[in-house]
Backbone as a chain_set.jsonl record, in Angstrom:
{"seq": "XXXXXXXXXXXXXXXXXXXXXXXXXXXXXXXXXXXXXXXXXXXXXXXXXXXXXXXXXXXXXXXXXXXXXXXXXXXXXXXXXXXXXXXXXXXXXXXXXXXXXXXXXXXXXXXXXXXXXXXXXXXXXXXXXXXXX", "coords": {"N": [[-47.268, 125.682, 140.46], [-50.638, 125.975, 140.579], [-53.616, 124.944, 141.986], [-56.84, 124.036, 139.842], [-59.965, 124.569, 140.66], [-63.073, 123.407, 138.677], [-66.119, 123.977, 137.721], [-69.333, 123.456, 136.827], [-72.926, 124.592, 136.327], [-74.447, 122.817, 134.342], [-73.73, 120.556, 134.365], [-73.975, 117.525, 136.811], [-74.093, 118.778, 140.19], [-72.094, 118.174, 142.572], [-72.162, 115.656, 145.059], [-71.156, 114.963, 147.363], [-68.013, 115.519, 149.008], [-66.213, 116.527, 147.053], [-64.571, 117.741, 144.191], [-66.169, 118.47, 140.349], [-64.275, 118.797, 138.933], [-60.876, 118.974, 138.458], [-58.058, 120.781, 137.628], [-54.434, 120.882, 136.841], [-51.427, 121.46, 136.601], [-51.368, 121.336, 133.592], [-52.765, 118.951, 133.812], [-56.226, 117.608, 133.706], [-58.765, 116.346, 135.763], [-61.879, 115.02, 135.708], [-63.993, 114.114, 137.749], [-66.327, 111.262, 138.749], [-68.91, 110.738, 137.274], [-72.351, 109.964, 136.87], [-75.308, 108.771, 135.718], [-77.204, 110.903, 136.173], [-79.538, 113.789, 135.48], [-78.468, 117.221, 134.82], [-80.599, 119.201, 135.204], [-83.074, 118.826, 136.463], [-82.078, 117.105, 138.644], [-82.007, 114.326, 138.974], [-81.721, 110.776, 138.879], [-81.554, 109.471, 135.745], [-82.975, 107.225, 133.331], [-83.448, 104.365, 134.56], [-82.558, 101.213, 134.701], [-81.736, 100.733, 131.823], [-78.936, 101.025, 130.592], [-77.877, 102.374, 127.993], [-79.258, 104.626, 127.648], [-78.154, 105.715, 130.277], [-75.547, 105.652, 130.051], [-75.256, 107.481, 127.849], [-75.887, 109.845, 129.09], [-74.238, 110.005, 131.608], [-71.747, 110.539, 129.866], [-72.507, 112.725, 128.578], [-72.083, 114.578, 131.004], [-70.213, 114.207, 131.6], [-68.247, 115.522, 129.404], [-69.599, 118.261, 129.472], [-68.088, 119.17, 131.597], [-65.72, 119.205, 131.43], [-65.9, 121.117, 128.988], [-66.384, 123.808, 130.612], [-63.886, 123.52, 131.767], [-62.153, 124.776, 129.387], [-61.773, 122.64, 127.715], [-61.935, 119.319, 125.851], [-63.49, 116.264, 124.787], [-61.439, 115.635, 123.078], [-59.035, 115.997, 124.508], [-59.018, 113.884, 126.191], [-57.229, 111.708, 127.782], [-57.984, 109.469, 128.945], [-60.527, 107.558, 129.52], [-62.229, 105.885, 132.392], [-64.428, 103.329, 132.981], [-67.229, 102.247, 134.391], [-69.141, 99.915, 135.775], [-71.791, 98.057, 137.058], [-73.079, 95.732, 136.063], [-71.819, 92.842, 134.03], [-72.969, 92.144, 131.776], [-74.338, 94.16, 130.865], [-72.163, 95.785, 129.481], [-71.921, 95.634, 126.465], [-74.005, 97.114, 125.295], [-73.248, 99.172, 126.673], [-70.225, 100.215, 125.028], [-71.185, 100.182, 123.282], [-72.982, 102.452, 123.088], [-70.792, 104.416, 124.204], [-69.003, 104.196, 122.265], [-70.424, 105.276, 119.563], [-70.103, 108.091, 121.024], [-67.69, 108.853, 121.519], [-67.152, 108.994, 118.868], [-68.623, 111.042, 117.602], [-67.042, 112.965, 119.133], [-64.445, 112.921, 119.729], [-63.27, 113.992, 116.312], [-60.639, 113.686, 114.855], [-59.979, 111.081, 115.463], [-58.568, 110.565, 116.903], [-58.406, 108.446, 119.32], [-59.246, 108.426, 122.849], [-58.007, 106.183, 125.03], [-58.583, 103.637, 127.49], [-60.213, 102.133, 130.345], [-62.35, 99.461, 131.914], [-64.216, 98.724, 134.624], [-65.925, 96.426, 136.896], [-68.25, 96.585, 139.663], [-69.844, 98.361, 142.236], [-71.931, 100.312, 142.895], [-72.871, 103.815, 144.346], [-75.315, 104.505, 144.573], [-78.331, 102.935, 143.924], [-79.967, 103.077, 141.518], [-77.823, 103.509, 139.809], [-76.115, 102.064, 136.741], [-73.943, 103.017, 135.639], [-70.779, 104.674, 135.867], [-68.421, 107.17, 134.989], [-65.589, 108.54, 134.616], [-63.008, 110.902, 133.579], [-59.559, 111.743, 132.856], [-57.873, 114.179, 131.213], [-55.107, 116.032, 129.391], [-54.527, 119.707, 128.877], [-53.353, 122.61, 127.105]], "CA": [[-48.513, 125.351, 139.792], [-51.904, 126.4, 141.2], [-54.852, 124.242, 141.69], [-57.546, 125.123, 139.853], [-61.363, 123.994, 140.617], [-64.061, 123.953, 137.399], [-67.531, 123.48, 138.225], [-70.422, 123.993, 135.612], [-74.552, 124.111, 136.161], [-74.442, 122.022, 133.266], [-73.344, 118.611, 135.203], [-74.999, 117.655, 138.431], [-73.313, 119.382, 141.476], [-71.227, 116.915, 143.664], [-73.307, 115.248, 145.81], [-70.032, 114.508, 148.456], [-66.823, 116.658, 149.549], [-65.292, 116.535, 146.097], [-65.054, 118.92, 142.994], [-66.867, 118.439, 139.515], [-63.181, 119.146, 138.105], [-59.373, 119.941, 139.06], [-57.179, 121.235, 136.45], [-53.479, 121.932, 137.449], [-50.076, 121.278, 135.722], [-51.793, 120.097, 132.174], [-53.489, 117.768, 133.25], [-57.479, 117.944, 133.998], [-59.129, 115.516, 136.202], [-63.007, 115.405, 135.922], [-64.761, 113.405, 138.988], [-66.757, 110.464, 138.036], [-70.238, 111.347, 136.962], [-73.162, 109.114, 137.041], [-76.771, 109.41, 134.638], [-77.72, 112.566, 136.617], [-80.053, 115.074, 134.729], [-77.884, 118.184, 135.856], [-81.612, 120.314, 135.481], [-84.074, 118.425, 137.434], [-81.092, 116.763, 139.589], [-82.544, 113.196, 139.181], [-81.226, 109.898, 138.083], [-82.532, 109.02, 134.765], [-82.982, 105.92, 132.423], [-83.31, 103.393, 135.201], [-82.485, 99.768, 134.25], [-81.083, 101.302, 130.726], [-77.37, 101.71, 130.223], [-77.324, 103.236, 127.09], [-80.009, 106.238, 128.667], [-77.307, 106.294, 131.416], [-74.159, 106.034, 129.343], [-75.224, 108.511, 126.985], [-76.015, 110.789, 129.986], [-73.022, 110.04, 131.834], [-70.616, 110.801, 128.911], [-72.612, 114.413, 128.316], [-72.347, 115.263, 132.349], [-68.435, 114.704, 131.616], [-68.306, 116.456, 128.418], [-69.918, 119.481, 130.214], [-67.182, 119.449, 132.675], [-64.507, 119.08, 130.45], [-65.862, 122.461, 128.384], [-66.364, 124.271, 131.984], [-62.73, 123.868, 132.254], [-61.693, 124.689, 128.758], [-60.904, 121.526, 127.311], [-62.861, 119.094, 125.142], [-63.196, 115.212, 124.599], [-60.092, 115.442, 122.266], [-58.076, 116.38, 125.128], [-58.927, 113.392, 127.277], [-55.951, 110.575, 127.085], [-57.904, 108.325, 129.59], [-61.633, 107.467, 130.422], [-62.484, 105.05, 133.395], [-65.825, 103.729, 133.133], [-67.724, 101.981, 136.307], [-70.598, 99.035, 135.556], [-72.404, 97.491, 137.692], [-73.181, 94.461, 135.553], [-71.021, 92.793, 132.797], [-73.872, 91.988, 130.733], [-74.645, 95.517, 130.033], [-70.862, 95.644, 128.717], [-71.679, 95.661, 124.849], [-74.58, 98.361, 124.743], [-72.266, 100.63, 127.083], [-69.58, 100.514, 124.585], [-71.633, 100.794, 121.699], [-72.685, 103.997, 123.38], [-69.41, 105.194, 124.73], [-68.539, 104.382, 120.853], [-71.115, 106.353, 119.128], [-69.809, 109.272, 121.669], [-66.196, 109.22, 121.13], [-66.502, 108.88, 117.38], [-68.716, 111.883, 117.21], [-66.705, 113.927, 119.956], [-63.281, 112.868, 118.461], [-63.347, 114.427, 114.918], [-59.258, 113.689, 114.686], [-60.184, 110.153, 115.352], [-57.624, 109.68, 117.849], [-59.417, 108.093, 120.92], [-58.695, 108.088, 124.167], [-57.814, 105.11, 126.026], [-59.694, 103.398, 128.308], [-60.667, 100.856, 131.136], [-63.836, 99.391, 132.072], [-64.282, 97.579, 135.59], [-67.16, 96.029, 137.006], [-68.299, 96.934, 140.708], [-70.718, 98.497, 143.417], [-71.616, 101.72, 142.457], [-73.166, 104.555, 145.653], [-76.794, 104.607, 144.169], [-78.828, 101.139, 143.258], [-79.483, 103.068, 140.283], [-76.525, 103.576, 139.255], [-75.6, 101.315, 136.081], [-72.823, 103.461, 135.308], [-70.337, 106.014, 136.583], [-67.67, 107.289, 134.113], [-64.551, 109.903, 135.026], [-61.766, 111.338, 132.732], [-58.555, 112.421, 132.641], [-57.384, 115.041, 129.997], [-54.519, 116.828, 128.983], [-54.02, 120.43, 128.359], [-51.97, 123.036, 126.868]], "C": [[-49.663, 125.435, 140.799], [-52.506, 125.204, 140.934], [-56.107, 124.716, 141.192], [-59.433, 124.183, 139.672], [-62.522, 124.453, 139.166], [-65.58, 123.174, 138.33], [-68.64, 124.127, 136.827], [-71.813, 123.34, 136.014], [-75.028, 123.173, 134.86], [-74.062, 120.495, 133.267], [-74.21, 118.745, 136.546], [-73.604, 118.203, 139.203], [-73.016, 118.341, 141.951], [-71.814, 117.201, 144.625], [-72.602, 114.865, 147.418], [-68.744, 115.517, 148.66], [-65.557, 116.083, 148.403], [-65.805, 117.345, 144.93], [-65.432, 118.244, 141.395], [-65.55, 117.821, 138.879], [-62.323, 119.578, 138.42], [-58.594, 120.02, 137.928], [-55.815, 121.778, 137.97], [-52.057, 121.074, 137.16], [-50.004, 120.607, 134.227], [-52.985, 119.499, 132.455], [-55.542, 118.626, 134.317], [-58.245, 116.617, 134.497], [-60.685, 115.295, 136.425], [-63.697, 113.96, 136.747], [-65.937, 112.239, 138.258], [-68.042, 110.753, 138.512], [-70.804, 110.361, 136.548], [-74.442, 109.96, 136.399], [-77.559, 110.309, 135.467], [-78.283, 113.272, 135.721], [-79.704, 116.432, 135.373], [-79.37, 119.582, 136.044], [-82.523, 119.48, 136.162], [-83.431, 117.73, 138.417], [-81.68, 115.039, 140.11], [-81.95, 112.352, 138.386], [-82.113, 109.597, 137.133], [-82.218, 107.307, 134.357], [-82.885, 104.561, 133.503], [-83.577, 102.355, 134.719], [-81.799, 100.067, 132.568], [-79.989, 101.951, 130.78], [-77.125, 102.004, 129.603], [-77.963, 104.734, 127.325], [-78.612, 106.339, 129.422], [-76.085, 106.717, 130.682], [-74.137, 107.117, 128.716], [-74.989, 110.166, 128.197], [-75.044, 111.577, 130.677], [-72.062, 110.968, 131.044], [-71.024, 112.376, 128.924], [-72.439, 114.769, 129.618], [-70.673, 115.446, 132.1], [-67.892, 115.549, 130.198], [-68.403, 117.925, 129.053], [-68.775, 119.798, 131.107], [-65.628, 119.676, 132.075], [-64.646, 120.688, 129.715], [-65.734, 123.306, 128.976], [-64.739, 124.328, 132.263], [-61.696, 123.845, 131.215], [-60.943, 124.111, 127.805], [-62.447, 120.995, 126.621], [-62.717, 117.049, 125.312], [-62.06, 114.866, 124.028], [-59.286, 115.69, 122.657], [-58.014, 115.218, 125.857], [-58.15, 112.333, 126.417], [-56.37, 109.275, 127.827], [-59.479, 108.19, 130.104], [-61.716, 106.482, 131.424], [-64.134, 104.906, 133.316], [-66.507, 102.205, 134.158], [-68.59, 101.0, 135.947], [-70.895, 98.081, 136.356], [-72.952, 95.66, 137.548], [-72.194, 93.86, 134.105], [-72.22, 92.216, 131.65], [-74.33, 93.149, 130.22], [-73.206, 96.197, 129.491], [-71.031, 96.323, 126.991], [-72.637, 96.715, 124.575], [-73.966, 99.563, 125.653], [-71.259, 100.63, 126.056], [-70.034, 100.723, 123.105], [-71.814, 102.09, 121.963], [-71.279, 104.77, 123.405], [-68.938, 105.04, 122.803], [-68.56, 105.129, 119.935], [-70.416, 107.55, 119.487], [-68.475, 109.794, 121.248], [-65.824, 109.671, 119.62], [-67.101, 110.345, 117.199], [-67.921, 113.447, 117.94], [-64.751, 113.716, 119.701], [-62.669, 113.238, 117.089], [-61.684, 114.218, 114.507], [-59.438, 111.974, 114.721], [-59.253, 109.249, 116.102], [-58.546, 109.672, 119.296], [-58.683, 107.747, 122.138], [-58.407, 106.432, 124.659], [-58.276, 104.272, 127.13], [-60.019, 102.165, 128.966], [-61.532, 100.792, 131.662], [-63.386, 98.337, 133.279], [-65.572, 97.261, 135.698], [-67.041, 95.721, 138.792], [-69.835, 97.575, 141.259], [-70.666, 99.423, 142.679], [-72.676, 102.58, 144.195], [-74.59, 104.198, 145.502], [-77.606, 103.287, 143.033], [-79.28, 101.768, 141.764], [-79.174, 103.214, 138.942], [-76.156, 102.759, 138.013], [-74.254, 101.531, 135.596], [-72.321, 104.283, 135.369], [-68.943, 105.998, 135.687], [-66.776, 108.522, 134.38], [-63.662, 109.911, 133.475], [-60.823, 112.196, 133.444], [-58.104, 112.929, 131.203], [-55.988, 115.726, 130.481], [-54.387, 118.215, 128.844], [-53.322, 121.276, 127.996], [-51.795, 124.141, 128.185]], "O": [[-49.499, 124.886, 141.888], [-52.199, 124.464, 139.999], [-56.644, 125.65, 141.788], [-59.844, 123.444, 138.778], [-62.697, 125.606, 138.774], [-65.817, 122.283, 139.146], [-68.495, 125.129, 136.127], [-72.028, 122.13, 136.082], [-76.233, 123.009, 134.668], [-74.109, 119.606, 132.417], [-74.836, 119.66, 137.081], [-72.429, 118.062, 138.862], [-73.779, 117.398, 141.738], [-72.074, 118.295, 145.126], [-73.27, 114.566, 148.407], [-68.999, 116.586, 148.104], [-64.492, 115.511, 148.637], [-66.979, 117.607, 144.668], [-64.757, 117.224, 141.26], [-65.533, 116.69, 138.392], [-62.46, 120.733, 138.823], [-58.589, 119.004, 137.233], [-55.868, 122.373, 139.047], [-51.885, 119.974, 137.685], [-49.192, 119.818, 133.745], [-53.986, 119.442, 131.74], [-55.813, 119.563, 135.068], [-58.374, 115.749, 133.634], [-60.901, 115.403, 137.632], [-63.805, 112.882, 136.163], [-66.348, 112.534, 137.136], [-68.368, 110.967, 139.68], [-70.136, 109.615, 135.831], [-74.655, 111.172, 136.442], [-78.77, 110.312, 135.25], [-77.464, 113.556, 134.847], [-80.395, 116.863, 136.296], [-79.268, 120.589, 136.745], [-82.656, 120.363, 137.01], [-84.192, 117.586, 139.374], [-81.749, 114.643, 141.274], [-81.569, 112.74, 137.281], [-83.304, 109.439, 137.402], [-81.492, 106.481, 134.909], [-82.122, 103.678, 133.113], [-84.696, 102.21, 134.228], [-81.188, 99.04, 132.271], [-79.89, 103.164, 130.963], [-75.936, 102.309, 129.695], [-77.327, 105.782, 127.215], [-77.913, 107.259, 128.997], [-75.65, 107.869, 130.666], [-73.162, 107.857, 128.846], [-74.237, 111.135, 128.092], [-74.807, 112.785, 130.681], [-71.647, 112.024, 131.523], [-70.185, 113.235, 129.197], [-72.809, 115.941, 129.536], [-70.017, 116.464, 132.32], [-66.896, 116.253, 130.361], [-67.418, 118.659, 129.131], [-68.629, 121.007, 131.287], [-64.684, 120.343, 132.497], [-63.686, 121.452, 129.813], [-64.985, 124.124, 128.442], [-64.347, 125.224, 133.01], [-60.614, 123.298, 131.428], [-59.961, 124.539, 127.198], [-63.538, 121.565, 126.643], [-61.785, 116.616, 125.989], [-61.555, 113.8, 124.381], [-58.329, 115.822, 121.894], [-56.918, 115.146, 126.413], [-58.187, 112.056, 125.218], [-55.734, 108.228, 127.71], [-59.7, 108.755, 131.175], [-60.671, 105.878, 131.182], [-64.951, 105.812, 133.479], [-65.782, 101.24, 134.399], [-69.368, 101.796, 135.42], [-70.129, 97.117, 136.345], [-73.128, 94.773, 138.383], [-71.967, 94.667, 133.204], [-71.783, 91.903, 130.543], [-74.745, 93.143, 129.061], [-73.349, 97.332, 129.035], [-70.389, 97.252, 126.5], [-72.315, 97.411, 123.612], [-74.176, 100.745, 125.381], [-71.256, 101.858, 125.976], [-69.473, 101.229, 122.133], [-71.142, 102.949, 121.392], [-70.901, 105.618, 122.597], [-68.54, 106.069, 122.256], [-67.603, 105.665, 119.376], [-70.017, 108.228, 118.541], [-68.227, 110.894, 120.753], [-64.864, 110.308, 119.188], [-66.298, 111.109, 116.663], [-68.083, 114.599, 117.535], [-64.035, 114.7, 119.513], [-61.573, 112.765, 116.79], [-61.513, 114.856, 113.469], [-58.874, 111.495, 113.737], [-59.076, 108.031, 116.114], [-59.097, 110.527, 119.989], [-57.75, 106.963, 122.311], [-59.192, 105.648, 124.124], [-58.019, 105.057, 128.043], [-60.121, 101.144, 128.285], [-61.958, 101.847, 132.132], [-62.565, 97.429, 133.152], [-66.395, 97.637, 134.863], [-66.193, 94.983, 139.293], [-70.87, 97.243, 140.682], [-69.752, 99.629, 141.88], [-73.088, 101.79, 145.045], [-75.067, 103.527, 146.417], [-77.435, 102.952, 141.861], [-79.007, 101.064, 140.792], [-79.644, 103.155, 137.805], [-75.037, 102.542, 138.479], [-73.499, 100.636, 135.216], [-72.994, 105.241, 134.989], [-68.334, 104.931, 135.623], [-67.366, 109.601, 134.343], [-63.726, 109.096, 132.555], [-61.05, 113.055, 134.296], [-57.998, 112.19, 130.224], [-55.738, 115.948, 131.666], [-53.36, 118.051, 128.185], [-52.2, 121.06, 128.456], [-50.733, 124.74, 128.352]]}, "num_chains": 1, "name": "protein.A"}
């Protein structure tokens, strides 16, 4: 089994000595992506975690299509927050997202911590793991 790197102008470029996206025996591993605007290369929605979440979720979306796969492939998100009070409008987002990027209605799986993130800010940094054939 090969390793195989995805990258897409359509997420922000990795900002550190790691790839966008590794695909390689099935499975698809996309790097945890933070409210980046991948065209002006700037953090948006500061102090707003549903701006970020929403953002987030499309930077990993993008990365996910970039390497032939889709939200309905992923079996596992991880998502990153900085505060637990912004908890309930990140998962209303992340909710909204899944339901419309799910159309089978089977949803991924998913754990939420609460931590430091690289960039003050940061409210929220969100990776996946997918599946595919």
């Amino acid at each position: 089994m090969t390793k195989e790197i995805v990258f897409t102008a359509d997420a922000p470029a990795p900002a550190h000595v790691f790839s966008q996206g590794v695909k390689k025996g099935g499975l698809f591993q996309v790097s945890g992506q933070g409210p980046m605007d991948p065209v002006s290369n700037t953090y948006i929605g500061a102090g707003d975690v549903r701006v970020q979440t929403r953002r987030t979720l499309e930077n990993v979306k993008a990365i996910l299509a970039a390497g032939g796969s889709s939200v309905e492939d992923v079996i596992m998100f991880r998502v990153y927050l900085t505060k637990r009070e912004d908890f309930p409008a990140m998962n209303e987002v992340y909710g909204e997202f899944v339901q419309e990027n799910c159309p089978s209605g089977k949803l991924p799986s998913r754990t939420t911590v609460f931590v430091d993130l690289p960039h003050e800010v940061m409210l929220v940094e969100i990776d996946a793991l997918a599946v595919t054939d």
